[in-house]
C-alpha positions in Angstrom: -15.1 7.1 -9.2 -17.1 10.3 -8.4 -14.6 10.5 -5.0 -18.3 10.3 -2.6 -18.2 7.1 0.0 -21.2 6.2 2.3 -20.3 6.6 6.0 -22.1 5.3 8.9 -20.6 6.7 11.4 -22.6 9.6 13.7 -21.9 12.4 11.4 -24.4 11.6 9.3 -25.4 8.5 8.0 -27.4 9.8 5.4 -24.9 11.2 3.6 -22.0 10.6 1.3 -19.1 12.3 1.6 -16.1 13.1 -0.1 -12.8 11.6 0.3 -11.1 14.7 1.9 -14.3 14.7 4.7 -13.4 11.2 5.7 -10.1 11.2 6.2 -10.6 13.7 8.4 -14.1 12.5 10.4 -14.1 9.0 10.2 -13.1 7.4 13.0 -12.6 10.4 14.8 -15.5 11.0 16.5 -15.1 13.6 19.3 -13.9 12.3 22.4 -17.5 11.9 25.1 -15.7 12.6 27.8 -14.0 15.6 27.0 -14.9 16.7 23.3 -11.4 16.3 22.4 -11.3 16.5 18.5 -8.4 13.9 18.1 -8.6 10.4 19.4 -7.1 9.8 22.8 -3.6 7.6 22.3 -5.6 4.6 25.0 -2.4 3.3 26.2 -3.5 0.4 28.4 -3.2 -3.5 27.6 -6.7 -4.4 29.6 -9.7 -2.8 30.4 -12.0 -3.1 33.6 -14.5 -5.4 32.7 -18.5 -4.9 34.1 -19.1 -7.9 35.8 -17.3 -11.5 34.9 -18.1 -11.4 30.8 -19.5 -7.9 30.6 -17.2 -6.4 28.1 -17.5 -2.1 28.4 -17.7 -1.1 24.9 -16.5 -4.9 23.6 -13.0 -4.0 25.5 -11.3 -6.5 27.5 -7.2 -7.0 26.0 -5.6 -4.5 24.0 -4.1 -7.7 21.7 -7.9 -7.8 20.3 -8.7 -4.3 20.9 -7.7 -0.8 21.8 -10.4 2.1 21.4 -6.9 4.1 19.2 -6.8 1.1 16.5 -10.3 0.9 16.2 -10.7 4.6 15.7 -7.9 4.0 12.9 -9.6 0.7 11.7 -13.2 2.4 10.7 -11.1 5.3 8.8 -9.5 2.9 6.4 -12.7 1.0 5.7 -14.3 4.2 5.1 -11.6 6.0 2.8 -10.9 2.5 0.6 -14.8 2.2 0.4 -14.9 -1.3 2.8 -16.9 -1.9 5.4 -13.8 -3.6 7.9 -10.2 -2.6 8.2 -7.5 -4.0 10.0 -4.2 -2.6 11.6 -1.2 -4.1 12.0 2.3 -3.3 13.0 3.7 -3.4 9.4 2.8 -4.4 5.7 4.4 -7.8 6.2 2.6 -8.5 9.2 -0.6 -7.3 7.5 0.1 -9.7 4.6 1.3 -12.8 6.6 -2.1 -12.6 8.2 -4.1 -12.4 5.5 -2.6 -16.0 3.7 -2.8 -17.3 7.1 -6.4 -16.5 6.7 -6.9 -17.4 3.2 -4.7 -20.7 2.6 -3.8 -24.1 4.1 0.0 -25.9 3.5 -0.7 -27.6 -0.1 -2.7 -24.1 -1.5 -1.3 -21.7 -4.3 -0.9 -18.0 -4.9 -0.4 -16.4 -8.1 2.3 -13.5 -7.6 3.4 -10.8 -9.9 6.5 -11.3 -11.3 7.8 -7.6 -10.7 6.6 -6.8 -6.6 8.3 -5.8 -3.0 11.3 -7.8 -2.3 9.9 -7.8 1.4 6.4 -9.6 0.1 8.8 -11.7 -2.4 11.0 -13.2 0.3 7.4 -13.7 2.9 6.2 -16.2 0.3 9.2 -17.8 -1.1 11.3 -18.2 2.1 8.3 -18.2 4.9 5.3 -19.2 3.2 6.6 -21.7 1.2 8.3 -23.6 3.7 4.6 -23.3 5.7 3.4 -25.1 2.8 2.1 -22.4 0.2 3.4 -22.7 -3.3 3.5 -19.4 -5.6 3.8 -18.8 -9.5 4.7 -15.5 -10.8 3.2 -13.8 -13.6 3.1 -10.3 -15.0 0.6 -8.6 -13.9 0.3 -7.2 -17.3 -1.0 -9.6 -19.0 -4.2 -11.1 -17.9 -3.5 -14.2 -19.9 -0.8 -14.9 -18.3 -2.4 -15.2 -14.9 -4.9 -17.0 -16.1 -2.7 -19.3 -17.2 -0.9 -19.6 -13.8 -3.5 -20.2 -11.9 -3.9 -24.1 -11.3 -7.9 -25.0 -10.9 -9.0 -26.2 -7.3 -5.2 -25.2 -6.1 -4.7 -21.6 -6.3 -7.0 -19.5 -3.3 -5.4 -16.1 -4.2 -4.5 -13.8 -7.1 -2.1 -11.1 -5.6 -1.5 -7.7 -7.6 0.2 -4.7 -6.8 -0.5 -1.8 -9.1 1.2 0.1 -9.6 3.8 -2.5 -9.3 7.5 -1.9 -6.9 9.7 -0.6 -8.5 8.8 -1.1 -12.1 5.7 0.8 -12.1 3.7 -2.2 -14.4 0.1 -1.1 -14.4 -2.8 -4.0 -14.0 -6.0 -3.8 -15.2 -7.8 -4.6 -11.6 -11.7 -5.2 -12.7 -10.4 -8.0 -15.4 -7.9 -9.4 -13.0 -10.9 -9.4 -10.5 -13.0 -11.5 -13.2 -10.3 -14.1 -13.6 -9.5 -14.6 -10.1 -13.5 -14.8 -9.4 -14.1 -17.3 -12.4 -11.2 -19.5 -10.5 -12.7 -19.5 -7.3 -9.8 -17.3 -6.1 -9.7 -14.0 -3.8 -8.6 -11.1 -5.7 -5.7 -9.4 -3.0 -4.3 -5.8 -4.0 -1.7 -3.8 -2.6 -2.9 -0.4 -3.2 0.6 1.0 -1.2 1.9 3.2 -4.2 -1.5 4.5 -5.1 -2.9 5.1 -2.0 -6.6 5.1 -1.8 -7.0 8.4 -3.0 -5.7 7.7 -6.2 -7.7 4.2 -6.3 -10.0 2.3 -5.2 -9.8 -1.5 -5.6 -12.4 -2.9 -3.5 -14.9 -1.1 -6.0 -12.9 -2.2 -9.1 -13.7 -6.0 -7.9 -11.1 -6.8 -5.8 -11.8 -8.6 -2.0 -9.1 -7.1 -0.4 -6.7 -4.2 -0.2 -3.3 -4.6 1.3 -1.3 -1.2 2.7 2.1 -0.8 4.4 0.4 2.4 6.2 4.3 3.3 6.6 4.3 4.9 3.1 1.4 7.4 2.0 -1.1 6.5 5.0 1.3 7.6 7.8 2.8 9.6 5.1 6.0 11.7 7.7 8.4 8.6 8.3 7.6 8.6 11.4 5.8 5.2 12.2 5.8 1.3 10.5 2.3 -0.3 9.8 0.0 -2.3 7.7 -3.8 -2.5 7.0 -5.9 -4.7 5.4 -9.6 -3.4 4.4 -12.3 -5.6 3.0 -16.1 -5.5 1.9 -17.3 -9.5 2.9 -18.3 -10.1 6.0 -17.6 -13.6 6.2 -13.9 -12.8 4.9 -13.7 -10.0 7.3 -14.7 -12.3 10.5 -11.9 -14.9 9.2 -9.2 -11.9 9.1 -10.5 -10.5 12.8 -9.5 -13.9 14.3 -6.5 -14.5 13.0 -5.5 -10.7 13.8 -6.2 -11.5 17.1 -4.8 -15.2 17.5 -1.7 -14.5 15.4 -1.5 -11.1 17.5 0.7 -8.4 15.3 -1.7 -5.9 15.6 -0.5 -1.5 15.3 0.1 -0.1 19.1 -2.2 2.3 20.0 0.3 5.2 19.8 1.8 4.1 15.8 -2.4 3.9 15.3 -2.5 7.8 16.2 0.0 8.8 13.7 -1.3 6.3 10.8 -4.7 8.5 11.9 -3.0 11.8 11.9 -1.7 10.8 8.8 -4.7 10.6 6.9 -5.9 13.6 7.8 -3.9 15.2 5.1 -3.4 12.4 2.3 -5.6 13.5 0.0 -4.0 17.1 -0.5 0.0 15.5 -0.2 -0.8 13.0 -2.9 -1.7 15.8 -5.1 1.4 17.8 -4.4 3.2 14.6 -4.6 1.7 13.8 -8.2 2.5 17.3 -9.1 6.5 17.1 -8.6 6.4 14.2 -10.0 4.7 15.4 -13.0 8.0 17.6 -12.9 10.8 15.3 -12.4 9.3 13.3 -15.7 9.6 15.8 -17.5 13.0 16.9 -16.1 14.0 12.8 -16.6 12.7 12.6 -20.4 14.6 15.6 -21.6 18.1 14.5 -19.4 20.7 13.0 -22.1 22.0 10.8 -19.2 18.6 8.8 -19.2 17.5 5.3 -21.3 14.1 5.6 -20.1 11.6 6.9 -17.6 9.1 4.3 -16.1 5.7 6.2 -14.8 1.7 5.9 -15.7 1.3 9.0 -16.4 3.7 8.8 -19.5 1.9 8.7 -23.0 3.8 5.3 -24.3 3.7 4.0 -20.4 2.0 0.7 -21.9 -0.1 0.8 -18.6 -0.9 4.5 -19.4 -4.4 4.2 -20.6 -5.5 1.7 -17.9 -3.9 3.8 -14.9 -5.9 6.8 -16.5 -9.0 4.6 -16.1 -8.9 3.1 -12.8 -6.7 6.2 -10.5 -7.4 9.6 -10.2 -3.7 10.3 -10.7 -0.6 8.8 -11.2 1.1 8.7 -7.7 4.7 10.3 -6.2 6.9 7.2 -7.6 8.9 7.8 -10.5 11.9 4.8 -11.2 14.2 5.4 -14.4 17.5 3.7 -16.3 20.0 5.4 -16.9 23.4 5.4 -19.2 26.8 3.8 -17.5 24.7 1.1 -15.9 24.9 0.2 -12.3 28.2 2.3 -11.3 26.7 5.2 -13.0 23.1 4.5 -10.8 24.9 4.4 -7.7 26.7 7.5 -8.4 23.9 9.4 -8.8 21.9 7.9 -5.3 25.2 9.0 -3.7 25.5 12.4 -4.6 22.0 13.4 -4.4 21.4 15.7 -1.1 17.9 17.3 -1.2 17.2 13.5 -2.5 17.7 11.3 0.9 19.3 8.1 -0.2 17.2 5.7 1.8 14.7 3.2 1.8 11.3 2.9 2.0 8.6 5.7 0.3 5.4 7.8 0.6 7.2 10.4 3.0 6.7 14.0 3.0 10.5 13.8 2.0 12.1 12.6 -1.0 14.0 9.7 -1.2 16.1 7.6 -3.9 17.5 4.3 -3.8 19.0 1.4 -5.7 16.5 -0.9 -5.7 19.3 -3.8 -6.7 21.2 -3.1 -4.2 18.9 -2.2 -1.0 15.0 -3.0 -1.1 14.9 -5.5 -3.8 18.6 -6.9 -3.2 16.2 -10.6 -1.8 15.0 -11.1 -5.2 18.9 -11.2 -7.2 19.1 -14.0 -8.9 15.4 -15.4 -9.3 13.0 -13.7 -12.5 12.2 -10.6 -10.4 15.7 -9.5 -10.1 15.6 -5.8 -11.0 17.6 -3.9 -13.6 20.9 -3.2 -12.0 20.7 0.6 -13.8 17.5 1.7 -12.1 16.9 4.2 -9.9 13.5 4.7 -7.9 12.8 8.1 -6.7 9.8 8.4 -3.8 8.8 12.2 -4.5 8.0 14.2 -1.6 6.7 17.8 -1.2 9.8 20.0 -1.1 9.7 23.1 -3.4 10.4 21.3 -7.2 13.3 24.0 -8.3 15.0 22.4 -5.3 14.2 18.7 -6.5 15.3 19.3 -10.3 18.3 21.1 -9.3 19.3 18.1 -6.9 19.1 15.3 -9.4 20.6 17.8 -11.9 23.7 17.8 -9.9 23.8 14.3 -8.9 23.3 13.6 -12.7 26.3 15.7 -14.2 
């Protein structure tokens, strides 16, 4: 990935530019009515229409489109290297859409067997009783989802990678492979990576999934979701079901995901960074089993995350001795550490994932190790991270 993207919009079309440059000019075109630099917020639900079926612009309901979400919708095709996105009013909705779009009751998914409790319970408790049937299998092994996927049955491969709150690494350009030899669209949530870290849609896969809460928005500040995709034919399917099913981002949660993205690309690195530091802080603690994060030599996703991202992310989870009383002890007493849920904030957070964001998957084969702890690591000044969870620790 030499971090250069084609853009088409009027800065110049000729041109590739880097990451940084679009997340700051795509989309956001200054306003020609006033030059403002920043999108308006359109806060309207209709628009004045030019005659009975003469759209201005291709505006006419706010449901189907709003001048703010598209703004928002042409930066996240052109920072994940697609050529449509779509904004929604959270992950799940985002998700929930896309199988709507992709399967019929009686079709099958293959699911990793360590993801989000949230997109767990969507296809188990929703999905399935809609009609969908699912088979988990570890994303690390791309035998095994070979294996799980049944031939004519099975319309989607779904990875996250890295993987919530495990950190399991897959290898997206064979997984991509599989999934294509099957017939099957290759789905990735790219929510812990971001896409400045990687880039899926060039690695093979059809479509990128992101809760735009976490990195995209990136302050806490806002829920959303995005899908972004390369086919055209797949990208018409997705536009009518965002509009018929109707959970589309407001125009004012599509300015901050926007504002957001201005400044990913320099908080991811200051994100890795820390975390970088907390590892190392983690590996050398007495109190610790072990240390789950790509960018660890012996991480047996190590050498593929150092192939397909640029770096290894803000998420660091670990085990630790004592077991689940000694786990919750520590999210307790941390204070520079917000115990909290969610991720990708400016802030850093921990959590038990047992016991708040995967607590829907207890009892079924993704329940999570009851002495893990997943730290989101924000930007703060590191002595004051280390010394937090040094004190929480003791």
């Amino acid at each position: 990935m030499d971090g250069t993207r084609p853009y088409a919009g009027p800065v110049n079309s000729e041109h590739s530019y880097g990451f940084e440059t679009l997340a700051i000019h795509a989309g956001n075109e200054p306003d020609p009515t006033t030059g403002a630099v920043v999108p308006p917020i359109y806060a309207t639900s209709t628009y004045k229409q030019d005659g009975v079926g003469g759209l201005r612009n291709g505006y006419e309901y706010s449901r189907s489109a709003n001048p703010t979400r598209t703004a928002l919708e042409e930066c996240l095709a052109a920072i994940e290297a697609g050529t449509r996105g779509f904004a929604f009013a959270s992950g799940l909705a985002a998700e929930d859409t896309l199988i709507r779009s992709l399967c019929v009751p009686g079709d099958h998914v293959v699911f990793p067997d360590d993801a989000y409790g949230g997109t767990f319970r969507l296809f188990a408790k929703v999905l399935g009783a809609w009609g969908v049937e699912m088979t988990p299998a570890a994303v690390t092994h791309p035998e095994a989802i070979r294996a799980a996927i049944r031939p004519g049955k099975t319309k989607v491969v779904w990875l996250e990678t890295p993987t919530n709150p495990l950190l399991n690494v897959a290898d997206i350009a064979i997984v991509a492979q599989i999934a294509h030899d099957a017939g099957a669209v290759l789905v990735v949530d790219n929510t812990f990576a971001s896409p400045y870290l990687q880039q899926p849609l060039e690695l093979g896969a059809d479509v990128v999934v992101h809760s735009t809460t976490k990195y995209m928005g990136g302050h806490s500040d806002v829920i959303g979701g995005a899908l972004i995709v390369r086919d055209s034919e797949l990208a018409d399917k997705i536009a009518f079901h965002q509009n018929a099913i109707g959970a589309i981002a407001s125009p004012f949660d599509s300015f901050l995901v926007l504002r957001g993205i201005k400044t990913l690309g320099v908080r991811m690195d200051r994100h890795s960074d820390n975390a970088e530091k907390v590892v190392e802080f983690l590996q050398r603690h007495k109190g610790v089993t072990s240390v789950l994060y790509p960018g660890v030599d012996g991480h047996p996703g190590h050498e593929t995350a150092a192939k397909q991202m640029k770096r290894f992310g803000g998420i660091v989870s670990f085990r630790v001795t004592g077991g689940e009383p000694h786990a919750l002890d520590i999210c307790n007493k941390a204070e520079v550490f917000t115990l909290g849920e969610s991720l990708g904030g400016v802030e850093s957070l921990i959590e038990h994932p047992g016991k708040m964001t995967h607590a829907s998957v207890a009892g079924t084969p993704l329940e999570v190790p009851a002495d893990l702890i997943r730290l989101s690591v924000g930007i703060e000044t590191i002595d004051d991270l280390l010394q937090d969870l040094d004190r929480a620790m003791a």
